[in-house]
N, C-alpha and C positions, 0 to 999 in steps of 0.2 A: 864436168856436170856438177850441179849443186842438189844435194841431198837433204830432205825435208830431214827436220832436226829430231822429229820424233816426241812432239812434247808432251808431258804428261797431264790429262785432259782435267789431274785434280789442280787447281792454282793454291789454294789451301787447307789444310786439313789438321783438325780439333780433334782429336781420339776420332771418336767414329762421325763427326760432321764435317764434312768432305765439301768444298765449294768448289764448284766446276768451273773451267773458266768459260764455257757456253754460257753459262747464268751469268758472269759476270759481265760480259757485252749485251747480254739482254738489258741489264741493270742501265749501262752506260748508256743504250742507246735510248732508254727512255731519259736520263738525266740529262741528254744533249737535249732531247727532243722538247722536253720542260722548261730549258734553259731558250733554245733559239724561240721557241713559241711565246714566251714570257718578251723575250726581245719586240716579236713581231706586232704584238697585243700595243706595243707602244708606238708604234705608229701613228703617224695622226689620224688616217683614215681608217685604221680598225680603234683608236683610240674612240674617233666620234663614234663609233657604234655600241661603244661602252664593256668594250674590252676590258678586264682585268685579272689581276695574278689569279685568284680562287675561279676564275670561269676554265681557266689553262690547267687548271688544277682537278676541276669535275671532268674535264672534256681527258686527261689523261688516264685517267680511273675506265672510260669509259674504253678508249683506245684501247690499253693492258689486256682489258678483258676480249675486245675486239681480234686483240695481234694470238693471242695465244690461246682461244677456239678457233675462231677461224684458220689460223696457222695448222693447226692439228688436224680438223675437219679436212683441212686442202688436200692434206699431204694422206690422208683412210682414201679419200674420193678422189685423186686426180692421182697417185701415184703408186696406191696398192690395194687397191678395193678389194679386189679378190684375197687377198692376205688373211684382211682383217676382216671379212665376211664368215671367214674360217675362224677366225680367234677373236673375236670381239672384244673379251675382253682387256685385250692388247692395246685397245685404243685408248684407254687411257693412261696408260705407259709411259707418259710425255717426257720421265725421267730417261729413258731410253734412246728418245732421240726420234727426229720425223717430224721437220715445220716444213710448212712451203708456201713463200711467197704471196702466192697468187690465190692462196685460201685467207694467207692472213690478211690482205687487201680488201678483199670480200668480208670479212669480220670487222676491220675496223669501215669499210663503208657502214655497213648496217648499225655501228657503233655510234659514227657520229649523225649517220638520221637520227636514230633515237635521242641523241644530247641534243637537237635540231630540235625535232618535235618538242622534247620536254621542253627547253627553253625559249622558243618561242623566236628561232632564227632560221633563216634558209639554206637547206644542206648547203650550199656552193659556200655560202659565206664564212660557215663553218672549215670546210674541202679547203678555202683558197688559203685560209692562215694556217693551215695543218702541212700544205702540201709538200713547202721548201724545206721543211723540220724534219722529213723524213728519211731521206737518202745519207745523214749520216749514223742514222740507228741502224740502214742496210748496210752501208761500210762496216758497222762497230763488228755484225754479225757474221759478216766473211772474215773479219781476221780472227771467229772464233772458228770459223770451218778451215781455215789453214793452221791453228793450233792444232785444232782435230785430228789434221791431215785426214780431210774428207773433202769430197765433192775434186777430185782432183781431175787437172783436165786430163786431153786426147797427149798422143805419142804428139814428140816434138822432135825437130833437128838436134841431135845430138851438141851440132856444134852453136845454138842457139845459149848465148850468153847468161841468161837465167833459167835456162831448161831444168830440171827438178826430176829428181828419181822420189818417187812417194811409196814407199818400202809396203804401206799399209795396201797398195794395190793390189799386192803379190807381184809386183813386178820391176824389174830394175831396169826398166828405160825408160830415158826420158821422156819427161812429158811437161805442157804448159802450167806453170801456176794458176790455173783460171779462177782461183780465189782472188789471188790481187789483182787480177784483170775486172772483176766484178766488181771488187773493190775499190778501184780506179774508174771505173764506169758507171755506176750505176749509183757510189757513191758519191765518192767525190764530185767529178766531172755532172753529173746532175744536179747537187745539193750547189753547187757554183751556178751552173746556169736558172734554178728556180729560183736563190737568191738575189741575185741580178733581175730577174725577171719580177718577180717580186716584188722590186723594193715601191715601184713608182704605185699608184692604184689602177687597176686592170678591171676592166671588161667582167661581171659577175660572173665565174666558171672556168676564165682564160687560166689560170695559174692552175688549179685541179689537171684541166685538158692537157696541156701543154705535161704535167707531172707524168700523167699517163703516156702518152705519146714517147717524153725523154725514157723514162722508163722500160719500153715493150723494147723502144730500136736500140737503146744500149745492151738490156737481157739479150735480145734477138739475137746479136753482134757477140756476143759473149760466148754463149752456147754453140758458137759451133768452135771451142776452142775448149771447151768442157767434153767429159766422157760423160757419155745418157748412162742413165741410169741401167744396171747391167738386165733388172727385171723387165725392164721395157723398150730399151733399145731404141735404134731410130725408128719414128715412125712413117707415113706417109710423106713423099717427096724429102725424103732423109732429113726429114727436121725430127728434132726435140720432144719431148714434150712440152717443157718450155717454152720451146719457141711457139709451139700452137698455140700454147696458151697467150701468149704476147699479140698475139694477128688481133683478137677480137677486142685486147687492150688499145692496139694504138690505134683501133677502126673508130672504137667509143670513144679515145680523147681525142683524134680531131675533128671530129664530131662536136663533140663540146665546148671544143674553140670555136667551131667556125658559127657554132649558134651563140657562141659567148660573143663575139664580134658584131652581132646581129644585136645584142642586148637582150637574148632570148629568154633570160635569166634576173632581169631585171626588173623592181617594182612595177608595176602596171604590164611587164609583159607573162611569159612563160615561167613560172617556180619551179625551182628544183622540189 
C-alpha cells in the first residue's frame, strides 16, 4: 500500500510569513482561470460581442470575491451551522480552513449577475465564457486537499494498486485517494469536455447547463468514494451531503440546456 507522504501544509516561509500551499492553488487557479478566459474572449463570436483582456480582468475581481464568500458561507450553512451558531466568530477564521464548493458556486453566480447588470450583458453570456475556465481552478484545489492530506476517501481493497494509508485519519488502512479522483473528474475530465463543447458557438445558456450537469454527475460519482464528513455522516438514502447537494445541480442545468436549445435565452426570447 502507498502511504500519503505527509506534506507540510507551509510551501514557503520568511521568518514569520508563512505561505500555505492551499493559498498557493487558490492563486494558480485564478491565474489558469485569467489565462483560458483571456483565450476564450478571442474567439470570434465573443470577440463580436466586444470581449476584451480588462472586461476578463473586472469579471475576475468579481469572481475572487464571489469564490471566497460564498466558499465560506457554504461550508457555516451547508456543513456546520450548528458549530458556528455557537462560535460565530469563527466564521471568519478562513485562515483556518472550511470552503465548499457549492457555496462558492452560489457566490460567484451572484458575482457575475452583478458584473451582468453593471455592464449591461446577459447572465448566460457572461456564465457561457466563464464556464470551461473553471474545472481546472477545481483540479488546482484538490491537489491542495491531497497536500493537506484532507478530505481523504472511504476504506479501500488493500490490494488496490494506488490504495493510500492517510495517517492524518487516525487510521492505517487503506483507503481511495478520492482527491485525485475529483481531480481527474471534476477537473480535468470536465474542463476537456466544456472545452471541446465550447469551442464552436452554442445555444445562449448550453455551455453554463451542460457545466452544471458535468459537474453534479462527476461530484455525484466521486463522493461515494470519499469519506462524509465525520460531523455529518451519510445522510438520507446513504448519500453525501454532497451528493444532495449535486441533485438540485444537475436538475437546474438540464433545465437550462434544454430551454437553451429552445433559444429560451435568447434576444427577443426569455433573459437570464
Amino acid at each position: 500500500m502507498l502511504v500519503h507522504p505527509q506534506f507540510s501544509p507551509v510551501a514557503i516561509s520568511l521568518g514569520p510569513l508563512q505561505v500555505h500551499w492551499y493559498g498557493l492553488t487558490y492563486l494558480a487557479a485564478f491565474g489558469l482561470f485569467y489565462y483560458l478566459a483571456c483565450m476564450r474572449a478571442r474567439r470570434p463570436h465573443y470577440a463580436q460581442q466586444g470581449w476584451q483582456r480588462q472586461n476578463i480582468e473586472d469579471m475576475l475581481f468579481y469572481g475572487v470575491l464571489g469564490v471566497i464568500l460564498g466558499g465560506r458561507l457554504g461550508y457555516v450553512l451547508f456543513y456546520k451551522f450548528e458549530y458556528y451558531l455557537t462560535h460565530p466568530l469563527e466564521v471568519f477564521a478562513v485562515w483556518e480552513g472550511g470552503m465548499a464548493f457549492h457555496g462558492g458556486l452560489l457566490g460567484v453566480i451572484v458575482a457575475m449577475w452583478l458584473y451582468a447588470r453593471r455592464h449591461g450583458r446577459t447572465f448566460f453570456s457572461v456564465a457561457d465564457l466563464v464556464a470551461p475556465c473553471v474545472p481546472v481552478g477545481l483540479a488546482a484545489g484538490r491537489i491542495g486537499n491531497f497536500i493537506n492530506g484532507e478530505l481523504w476517501g472511504r476504506f479501500a481493497d488493500p490490494s488496490l494498486p494506488w490504495a493510500m494509508v492517510f495517517p492524518q485519519s487516525g487510521s492505517d488502512l487503506a483507503r481511495h485517494p478520492s482527491q485525485l479522483y475529483q481531480f481527474g473528474l471534476e477537473g480535468i475530465a470536465l474542463f476537456l469536455l466544456l472545452w471541446w463543447y465550447g469551442r464552436q458557438p452554442r445555444a445562449l445558456g448550453a455551455v453554463s447547463g451542460l457545466f452544471l450537469v458535468g459537474y453534479g454527475v462527476f461530484r455525484f460519482v466521486a463522493e461515494y468514494f470519499r469519506e462524509p464528513d465525520s460531523y455529518l455522516g451519510l445522510l438520507a438514502l446513504n448519500m453525501s451531503m454532497g451528493q444532495w447537494l449535486c441533485v438540485p445541480m444537475v436538475l437546474a442545468g438540464a433545465l437550462i440546456w434544454f430551454l437553451a436549445q429552445k433559444n429560451a435565452f435568447q434576444p427577443g426570447g426569455r433573459k437570464a
